[in-house]
N, C-alpha and C positions, 0 to 999 in steps of 0.2 A: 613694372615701370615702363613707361612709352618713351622711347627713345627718336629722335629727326634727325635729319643730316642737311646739314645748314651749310651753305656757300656765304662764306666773311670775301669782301674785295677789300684789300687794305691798301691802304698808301705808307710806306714806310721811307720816311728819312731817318738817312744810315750813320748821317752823323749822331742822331740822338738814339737810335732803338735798332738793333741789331734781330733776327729774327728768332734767333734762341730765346731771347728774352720774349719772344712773341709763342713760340710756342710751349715757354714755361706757364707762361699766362693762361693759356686755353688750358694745360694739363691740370693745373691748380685749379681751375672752374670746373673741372667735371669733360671737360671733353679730348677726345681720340681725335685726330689728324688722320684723314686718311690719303688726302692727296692734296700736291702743291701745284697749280701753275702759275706761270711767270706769265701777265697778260703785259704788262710794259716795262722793259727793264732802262736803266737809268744808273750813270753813275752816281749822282746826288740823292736822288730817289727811287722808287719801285715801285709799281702797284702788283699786287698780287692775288690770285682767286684761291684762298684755303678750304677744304674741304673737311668738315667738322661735325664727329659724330657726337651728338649727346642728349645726353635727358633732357626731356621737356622742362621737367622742373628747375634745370640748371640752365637752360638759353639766358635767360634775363641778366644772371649774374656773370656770367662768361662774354656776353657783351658788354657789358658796365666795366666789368674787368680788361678789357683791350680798348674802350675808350680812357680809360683811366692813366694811360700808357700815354707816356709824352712820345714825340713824333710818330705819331699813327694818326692817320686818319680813315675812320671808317667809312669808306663810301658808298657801301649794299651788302644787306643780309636779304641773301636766299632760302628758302627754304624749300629743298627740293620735293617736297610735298605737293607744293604749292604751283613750282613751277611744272610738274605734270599734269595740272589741273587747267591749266592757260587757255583759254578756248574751249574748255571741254576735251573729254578723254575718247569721243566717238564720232564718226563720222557716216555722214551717206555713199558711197560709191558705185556705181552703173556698170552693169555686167559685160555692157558691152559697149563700145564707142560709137558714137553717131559722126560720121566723119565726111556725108555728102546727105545730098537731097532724098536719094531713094531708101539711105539708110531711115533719114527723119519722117519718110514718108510710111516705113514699115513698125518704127517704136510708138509712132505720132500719128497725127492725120494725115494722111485717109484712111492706114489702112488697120489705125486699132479700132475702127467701130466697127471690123468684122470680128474683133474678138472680145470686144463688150456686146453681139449682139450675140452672139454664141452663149458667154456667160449667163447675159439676161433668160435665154431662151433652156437653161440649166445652170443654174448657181452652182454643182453641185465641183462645176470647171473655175471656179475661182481659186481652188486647192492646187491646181495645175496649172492654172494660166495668169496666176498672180503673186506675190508674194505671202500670201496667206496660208502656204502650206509650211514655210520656216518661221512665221515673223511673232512674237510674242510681247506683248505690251507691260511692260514694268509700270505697277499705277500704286503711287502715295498720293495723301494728302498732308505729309510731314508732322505725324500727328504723337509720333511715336518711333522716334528715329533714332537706330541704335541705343547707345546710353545717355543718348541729348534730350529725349522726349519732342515736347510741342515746338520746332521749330520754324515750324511753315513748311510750305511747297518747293519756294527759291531754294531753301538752305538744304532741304534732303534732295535736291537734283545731284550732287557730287555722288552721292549713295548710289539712288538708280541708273547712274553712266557709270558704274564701277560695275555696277551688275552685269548692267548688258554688256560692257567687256567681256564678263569670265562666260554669261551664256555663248557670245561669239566664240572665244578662245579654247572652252572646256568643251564645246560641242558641238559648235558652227552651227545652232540657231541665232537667228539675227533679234533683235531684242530692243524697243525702246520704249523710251524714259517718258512717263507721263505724268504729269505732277498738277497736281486740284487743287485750287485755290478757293476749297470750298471746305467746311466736317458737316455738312447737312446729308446723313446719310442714304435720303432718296434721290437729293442731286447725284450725287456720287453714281450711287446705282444706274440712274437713268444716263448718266454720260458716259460710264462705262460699256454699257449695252449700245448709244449711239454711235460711237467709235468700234464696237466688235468687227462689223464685216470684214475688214480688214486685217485682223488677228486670227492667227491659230490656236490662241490661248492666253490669258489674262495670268499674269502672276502679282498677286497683293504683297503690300509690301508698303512696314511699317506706319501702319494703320490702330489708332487706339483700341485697346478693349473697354466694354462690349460691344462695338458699333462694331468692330472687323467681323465680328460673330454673323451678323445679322447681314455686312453687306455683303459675306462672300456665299454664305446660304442661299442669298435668293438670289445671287449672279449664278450659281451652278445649280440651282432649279429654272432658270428663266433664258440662261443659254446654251447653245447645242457646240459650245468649244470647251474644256478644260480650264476651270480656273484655280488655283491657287495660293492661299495665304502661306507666304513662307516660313514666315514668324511664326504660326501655330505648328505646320506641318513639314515644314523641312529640319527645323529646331527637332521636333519629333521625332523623324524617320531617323536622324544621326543618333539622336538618345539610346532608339532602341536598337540601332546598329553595333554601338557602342558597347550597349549592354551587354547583347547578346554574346560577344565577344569576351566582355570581363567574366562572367559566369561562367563562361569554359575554363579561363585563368584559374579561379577559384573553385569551379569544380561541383558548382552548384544547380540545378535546374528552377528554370522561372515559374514554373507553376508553385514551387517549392516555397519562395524568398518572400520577406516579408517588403514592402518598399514605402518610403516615405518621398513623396513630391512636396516641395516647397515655394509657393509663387502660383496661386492658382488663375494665373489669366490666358490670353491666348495662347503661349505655349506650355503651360501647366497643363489647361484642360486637353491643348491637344496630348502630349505624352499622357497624360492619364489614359485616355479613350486606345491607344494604342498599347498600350501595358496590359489594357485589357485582353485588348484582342491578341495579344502575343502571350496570353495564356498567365499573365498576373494573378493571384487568386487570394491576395491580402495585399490590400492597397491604403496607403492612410496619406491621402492631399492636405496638404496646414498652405494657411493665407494668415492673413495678420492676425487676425482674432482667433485663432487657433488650427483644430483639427476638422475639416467637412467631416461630418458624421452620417453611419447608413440610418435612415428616418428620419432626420434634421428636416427643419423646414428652410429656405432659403430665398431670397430677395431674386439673387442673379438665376436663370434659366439654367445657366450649366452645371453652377453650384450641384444646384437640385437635380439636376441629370445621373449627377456624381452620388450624391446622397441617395438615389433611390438603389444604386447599383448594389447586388448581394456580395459584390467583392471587395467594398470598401467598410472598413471595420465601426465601429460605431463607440468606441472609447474615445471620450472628449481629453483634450490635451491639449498645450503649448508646443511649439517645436522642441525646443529641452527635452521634454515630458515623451514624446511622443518615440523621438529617436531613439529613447533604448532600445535593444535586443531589434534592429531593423539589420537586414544584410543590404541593405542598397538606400542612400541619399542619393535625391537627387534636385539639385536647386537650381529653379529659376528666375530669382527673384532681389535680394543685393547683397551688400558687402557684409562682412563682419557680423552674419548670428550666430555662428558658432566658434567653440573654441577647442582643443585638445580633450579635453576632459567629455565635452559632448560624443565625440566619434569614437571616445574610449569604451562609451557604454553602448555599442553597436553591438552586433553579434560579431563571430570572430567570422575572420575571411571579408573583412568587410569593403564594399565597393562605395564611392563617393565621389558623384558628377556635380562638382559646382561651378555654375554656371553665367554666374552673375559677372558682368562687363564693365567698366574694368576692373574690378577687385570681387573675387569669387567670396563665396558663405564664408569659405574660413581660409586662412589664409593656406597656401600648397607646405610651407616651410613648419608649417603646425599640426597638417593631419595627416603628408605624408608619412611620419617616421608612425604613425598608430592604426592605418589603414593597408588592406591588401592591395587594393586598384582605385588609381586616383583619376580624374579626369577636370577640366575646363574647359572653358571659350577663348581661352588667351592661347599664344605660338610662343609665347617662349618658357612652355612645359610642355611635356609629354602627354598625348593623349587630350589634342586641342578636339572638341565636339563642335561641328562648323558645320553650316548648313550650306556652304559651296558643294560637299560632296555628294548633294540631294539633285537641288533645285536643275543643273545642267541635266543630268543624266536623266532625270525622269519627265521633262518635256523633252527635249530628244523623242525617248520611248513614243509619251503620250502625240506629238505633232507625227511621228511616222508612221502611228497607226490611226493617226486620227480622231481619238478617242473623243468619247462627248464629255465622259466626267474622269477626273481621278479621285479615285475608287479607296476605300481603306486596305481590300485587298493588296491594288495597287501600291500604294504606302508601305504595306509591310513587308510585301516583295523587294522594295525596292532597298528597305534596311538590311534586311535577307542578305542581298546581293552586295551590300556596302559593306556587311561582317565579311563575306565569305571572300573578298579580296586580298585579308589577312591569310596566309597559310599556318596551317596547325604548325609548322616548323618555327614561323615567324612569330606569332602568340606568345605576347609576357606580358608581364603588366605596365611595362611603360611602352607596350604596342598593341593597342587594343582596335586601331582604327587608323586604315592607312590616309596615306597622304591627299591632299588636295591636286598632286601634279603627278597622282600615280594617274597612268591612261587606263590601266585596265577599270576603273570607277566606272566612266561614261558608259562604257562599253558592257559592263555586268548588269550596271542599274536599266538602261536601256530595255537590255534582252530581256529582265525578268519584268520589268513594267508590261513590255508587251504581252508577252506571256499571259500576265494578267489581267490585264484588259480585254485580250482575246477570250481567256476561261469566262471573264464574268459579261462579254455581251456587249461591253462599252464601247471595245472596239470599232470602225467603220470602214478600215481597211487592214489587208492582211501585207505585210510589208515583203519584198520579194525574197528575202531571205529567210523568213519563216514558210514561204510556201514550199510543201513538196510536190515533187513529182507527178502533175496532173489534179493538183489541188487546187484551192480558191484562186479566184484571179483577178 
């Protein structure tokens, strides 16, 4: 359940409504008081700003219920949501002050056309002599935006300035928000690629399936920076971080486990391709019409990517059907397809990521008490699978060593590093994957992205901390 915290400004005369009676009324609607101020005091009257926490679902009648109140008048509901968002949540700011002429004469004319001619005369100094070596471009065309879908470009701008906050905040890459007012997927491409020079790395983000497929494929064949759909691949990287961590709980090895994916689009397919490569070796993906089968023929490209693979099993099924005797769910896809009795016929020890936003496969309070290791995308359960704890830390890595692609190596390094944050001391099953404001994250995913960037070649620079002693330079 989504909870807000709402600013009521009331006006209350004392001869008719006293403020007990004011805050009987909020407790009966559903909401917590968490602070009073006194904005004009009066001995006839008062206005006052109440600070009021509650459910979404109950705002409407918690207001109706204190207009309903003789001597009250409501004269502003806040929602401090809202009021965070006032102008936007980001801003530009200059490293340095210009505070005379010869200052303006060195950031400015005259004397920056010795350092665009320098760049021109090696592009290779725009990594050093521009913002190009931190800055990462956050690009929707609102097409697929969170659990809203097709909203447009205006309405997913709130999304992309939350992001570039936490890039800022979790890793101090600067980060912004570009938003298309276009879904023609070669427009896209081709304006993404016009705006590159000045990026160190493109991060996609909330883009429909199958067109995310296609644009982020030939943006990281056609350019020489790091691009990113996070949706496919940060969803991913947390999954299999995730994972890896509940199967130590439970005690199981991955090459071992049977696994059922549910939701096969941009981030189904991507966890699938990664399940692989983390050594899965009985996989069964279901989409609406059932179970992807190995020798199936299929419409969608990936589908059939999937279908040709020898580790995905070839017994046709329903999700129902399919989930017996499985040691791992995993859904990305909506609310309410399973129930108690489904995750009963799992094998024992069983592990269960659902993942659907806001109301997961089945409900937490149904399949905790029949499962070993539970997991979602919501904060207020144990073991939230969040792609905050990806997307910072592995351009970090990727912008400090430069890299031209991220790599699946890269990706699964990067999971690697986001289990191994847990310590074996720490490991239970309502702590499978730490925090979003744990620091050591940035810091692990970083080091092992590089790492693997360096093994596999993509790298373009060695960062000074990984050079030793008479080494690359």
């Amino acid at each position: 359940m989504a909870f807000n915290s709402l600013i009521l400004r009331l006006e209350l005369v004392h001869s008719k409504v006293n403020f007990g009676e004011v805050a009987s009324a909020i407790s009966r609607a559903g909401g917590d008081i968490t602070s009073i101020d006194v904005i004009r005091p009066g001995q006839d009257s008062s206005v006052r700003d109440i600070t009021v926490h509650v459910a979404e679902i109950a705002e409407a009648s918690l207001i109706e219920s204190l207009k309903s109140l003789a001597g009250i008048q409501l004269i502003n509901v806040s929602d401090r949501t809202f009021l965070a968002h006032l102008g936007g949540k980001i801003s530009v700011q200059p490293n340095l002050p210009i505070k005379n002429r010869d200052d303006l004469s060195r950031v400015y004319t005259p004397g920056v056309a010795r350092v665009c001619t320098s760049i021109h005369e090696n592009p290779k100094k725009a990594y050093s002599l521009t913002i190009k070596r931190n800055t990462v471009a956050v690009v929707t065309d609102g097409t697929a935006v969170l659990g809203l879908g097709d909203i447009g470009p205006h309405a997913a701008a709130p999304v992309m300035e939350g992001k570039a906050m936490l890039f800022k905040q979790l890793a101090g890459v600067d980060a912004f928000p570009i938003c298309l007012d276009t879904k023609d997927t070669e427009e896209i491409i081709r304006t993404i690629k016009a705006i590159s020079p000045i990026f160190g790395g493109i991060n996609l983000e909330d883009i429909s399936s199958p067109r995310c497929f296609e644009i982020e494929t030939r943006l990281a064949e056609e350019l020489d920076i790091p691009v990113f759909h996070d949706d496919q691949h940060g969803t991913a990287v947390v999954v299999i971080a995730g994972l890896l961590n509940a199967l130590k709980v439970v005690g199981k090895r991955i090459e071992n486990v049977r696994v059922v994916v549910n939701g096969i689009g941009a981030a189904g397919v991507s966890i699938c391709k990664m399940l692989l490569a983390a050594g899965v070796s009985r996989l069964v993906p279901v989409d609406r019409d059932g179970a992807i089968i190995q020798g199936g023929t299929y419409p969608h490209p990936m589908w059939q990517w999937l279908a040709d693979q020898p580790q995905v099993e070839s017994q046709p099924g329903t999700l129902k059907e399919v989930i017996r005797d499985a040691d791992v769910f995993i859904g990305v896809s909506r609310a309410n397809l399973l129930n108690a009795a489904d995750v009963q016929r799992m094998a024992a020890n069983s592990i269960v990521f659902a993942m659907a936003n806001p109301q997961p496969e089945i409900a937490p309070e149904e399949a905790i008490p029949h499962v070993r290791v539970f997991a979602t995308g919501r904060s207020d359960y144990p073991n939230q699978i969040n792609n905050v704890l990806v997307f910072p830390g592995i351009f970090r890595g990727a912008l400090d060593c430069r890299a031209r692609h991220i790599n699946e190596p890269m990706k699964l390094a990067a999971a690697r590093a986001i289990a191994s944050v847990v310590s074996e001391r720490e490991l239970n099953e309502q702590y499978i994957i730490p925090s979003i404001f744990n620091e050591q994250v940035v810091t692990e995913v970083r080091k092992s992205v590089i790492e693997a960037a360096i093994l596999t070649g993509t790298a373009r620079r060695i960062p000074p901390d990984f050079r030793s002693s008479g080494g690359a330079k």
